[in-house]
C-alpha positions in Angstrom: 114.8 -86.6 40.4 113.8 -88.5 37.1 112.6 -91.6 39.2 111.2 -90.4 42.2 109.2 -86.5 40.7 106.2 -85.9 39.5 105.6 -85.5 35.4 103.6 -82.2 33.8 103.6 -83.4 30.3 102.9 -81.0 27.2 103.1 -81.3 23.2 106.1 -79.2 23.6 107.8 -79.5 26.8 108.0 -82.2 29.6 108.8 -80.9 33.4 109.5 -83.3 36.2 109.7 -81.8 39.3 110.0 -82.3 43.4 109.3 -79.9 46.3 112.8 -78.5 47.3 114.1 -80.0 50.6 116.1 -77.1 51.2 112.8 -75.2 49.9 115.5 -73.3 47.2 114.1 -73.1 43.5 116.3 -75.0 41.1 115.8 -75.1 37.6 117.4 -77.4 34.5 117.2 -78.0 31.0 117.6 -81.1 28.8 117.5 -82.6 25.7 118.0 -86.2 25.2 120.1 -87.8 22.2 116.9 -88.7 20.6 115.5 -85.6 20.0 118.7 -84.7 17.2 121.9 -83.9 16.4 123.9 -81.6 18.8 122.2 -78.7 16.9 119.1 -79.2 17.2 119.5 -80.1 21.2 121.2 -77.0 21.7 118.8 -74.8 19.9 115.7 -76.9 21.7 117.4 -75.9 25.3 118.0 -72.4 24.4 114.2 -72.0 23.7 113.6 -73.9 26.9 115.9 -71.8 29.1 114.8 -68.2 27.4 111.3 -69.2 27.9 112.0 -70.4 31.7 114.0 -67.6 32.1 110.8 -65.2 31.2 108.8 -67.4 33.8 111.3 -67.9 37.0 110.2 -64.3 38.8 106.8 -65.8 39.0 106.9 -69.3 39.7 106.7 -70.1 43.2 109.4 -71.0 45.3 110.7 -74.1 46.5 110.5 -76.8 43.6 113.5 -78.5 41.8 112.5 -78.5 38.3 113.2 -79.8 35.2 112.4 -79.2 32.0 112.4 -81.6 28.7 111.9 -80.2 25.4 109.8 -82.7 22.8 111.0 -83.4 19.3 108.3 -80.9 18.5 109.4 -78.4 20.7 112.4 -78.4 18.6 110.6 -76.9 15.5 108.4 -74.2 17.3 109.4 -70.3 18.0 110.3 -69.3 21.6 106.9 -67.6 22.2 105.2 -70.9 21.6 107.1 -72.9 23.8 107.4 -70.1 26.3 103.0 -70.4 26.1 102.7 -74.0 26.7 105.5 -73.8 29.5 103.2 -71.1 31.8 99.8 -72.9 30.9 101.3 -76.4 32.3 102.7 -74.8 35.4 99.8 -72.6 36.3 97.6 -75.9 35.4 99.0 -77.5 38.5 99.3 -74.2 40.7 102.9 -73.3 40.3 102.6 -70.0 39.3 102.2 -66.6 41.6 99.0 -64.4 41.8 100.3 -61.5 40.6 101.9 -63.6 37.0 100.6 -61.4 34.2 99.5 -64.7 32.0 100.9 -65.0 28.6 102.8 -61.8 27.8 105.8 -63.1 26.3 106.7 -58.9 25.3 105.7 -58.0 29.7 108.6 -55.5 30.3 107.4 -55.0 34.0 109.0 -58.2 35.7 110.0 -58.2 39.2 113.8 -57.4 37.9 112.6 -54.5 35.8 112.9 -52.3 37.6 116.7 -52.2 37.8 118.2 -49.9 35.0 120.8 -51.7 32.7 120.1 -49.1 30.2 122.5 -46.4 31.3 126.3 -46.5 29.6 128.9 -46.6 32.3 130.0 -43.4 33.7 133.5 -44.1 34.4 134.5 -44.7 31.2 
């Protein structure tokens, strides 16, 4: 993947990425050695993947994807990173129609709509 995809490269965030042979989305998160200690690479892939997380329902199917995060990445909030991350991919066209642009508080997502609100009744 790292030697044969295609770069998107941000201030932020780095994504490499392939069309899918099995045309399934797959998504990953990394953080090399150099970017920190174990702390700082762990809190650097939990912005990536909440941020990615926000963006899956509209990014358009069949890419494998990865995503870097950047020694400044590290120091930024999630709503930063989760910015740069849906300018770069609608950039180069990976994004749906329909993607409601930067709302990093959009409640309506495709998987909304289910409740997870209601207590269990069975208890």
């Amino acid at each position: 993947m790292f030697r044969t995809g295609q770069r998107i490269q941000g201030r932020l965030v780095r994504f490499v990425y392939v069309c899918a042979p099995d045309g399934i989305s797959r998504y990953g998160v990394v953080a090399g050695k150099r970017m920190g200690n174990a702390p700082c690479r762990s809190r650097g892939k939990r912005l990536c993947r909440e941020a990615l997380r926000r963006l899956v329902p509209w990014i358009k199917e069949g890419y494998w994807i990865v995503v870097t995060v950047r020694k400044y990445g590290l120091e930024e909030k999630a709503s930063n990173v989760y910015h740069e991350m849906g300018s770069l991919l609608a950039s180069r066209g990976f994004m749906k129609e329909n993607w409601p642009n930067y709302a990093w508080n959009q409640v309506d997502h495709p998987r909304a709509s289910e409740d997870c609100s209601s207590p269990d009744q069975n208890v």
